[in-house]
KETORLUM-310581 format. One record per residue (C-alpha): x, y, z; residue in three letters. Coordinates in steps of 0.001 Angstrom, whole numbers, padded with zeros to 6 digits, always signed. Layout:
BEGIN
XYZALA...
***
This chain:
BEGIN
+000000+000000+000000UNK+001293+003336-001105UNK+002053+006291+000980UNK-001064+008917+001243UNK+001311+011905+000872UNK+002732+010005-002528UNK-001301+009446-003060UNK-002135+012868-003112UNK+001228+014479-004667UNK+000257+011903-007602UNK-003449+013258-007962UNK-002335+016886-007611UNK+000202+015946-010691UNK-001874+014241-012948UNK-004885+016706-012417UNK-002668+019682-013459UNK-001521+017469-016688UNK-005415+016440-017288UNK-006402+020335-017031UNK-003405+021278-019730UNK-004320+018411-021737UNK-007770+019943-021789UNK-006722+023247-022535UNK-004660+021991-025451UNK-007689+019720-026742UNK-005509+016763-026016UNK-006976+013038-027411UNK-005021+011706-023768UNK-007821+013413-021648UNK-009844+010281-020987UNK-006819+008206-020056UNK-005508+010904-017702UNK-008970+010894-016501UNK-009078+006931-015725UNK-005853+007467-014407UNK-007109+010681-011747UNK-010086+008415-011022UNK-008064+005067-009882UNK-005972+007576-007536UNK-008865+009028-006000UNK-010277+005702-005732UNK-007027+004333-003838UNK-006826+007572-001594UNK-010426+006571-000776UNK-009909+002830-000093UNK-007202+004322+002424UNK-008705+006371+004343UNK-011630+004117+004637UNK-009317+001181+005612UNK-007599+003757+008491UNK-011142+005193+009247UNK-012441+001181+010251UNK-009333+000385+011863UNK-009637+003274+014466UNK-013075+002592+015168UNK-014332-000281+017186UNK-018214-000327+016481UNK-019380-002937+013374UNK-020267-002134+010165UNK-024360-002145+009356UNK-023003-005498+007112UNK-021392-007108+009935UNK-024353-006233+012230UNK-026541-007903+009578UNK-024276-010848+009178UNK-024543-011575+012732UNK-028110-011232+012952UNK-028799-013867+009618UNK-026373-016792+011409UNK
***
């Protein structure tokens, strides 16, 4: 698992190049855009992972599990 200051330094990076690629009309814009996305996406896993590691209450899911067995 990657740093979150690499995390972010990487989305701050490849959102400047996807606004100059718009700017220029570039065809890389939805790549860079896929690319911004799966960032995001892992910044979001971990702080989610590091949110439910500090906390000690279940999940609604686990609650649910528990209740179906």
């Amino acid at each position: 698992m990657r740093d979150i200051d690499a995390l972010y330094s990487a989305h701050e990076r490849v959102r400047s190049q996807l606004m100059a690629a718009r700017r220029r009309g570039s065809p890389d814009v939805p790549e860079l855009e896929r690319k911004d996305r799966r960032i995001i996406a892992e910044i979001t896993d971990l702080n989610w992972s590091r949110y439910l590691k500090r906390r000690k209450r279940r999940t609604y899911k686990e609650r649910q599990r528990e209740k179906a067995a």
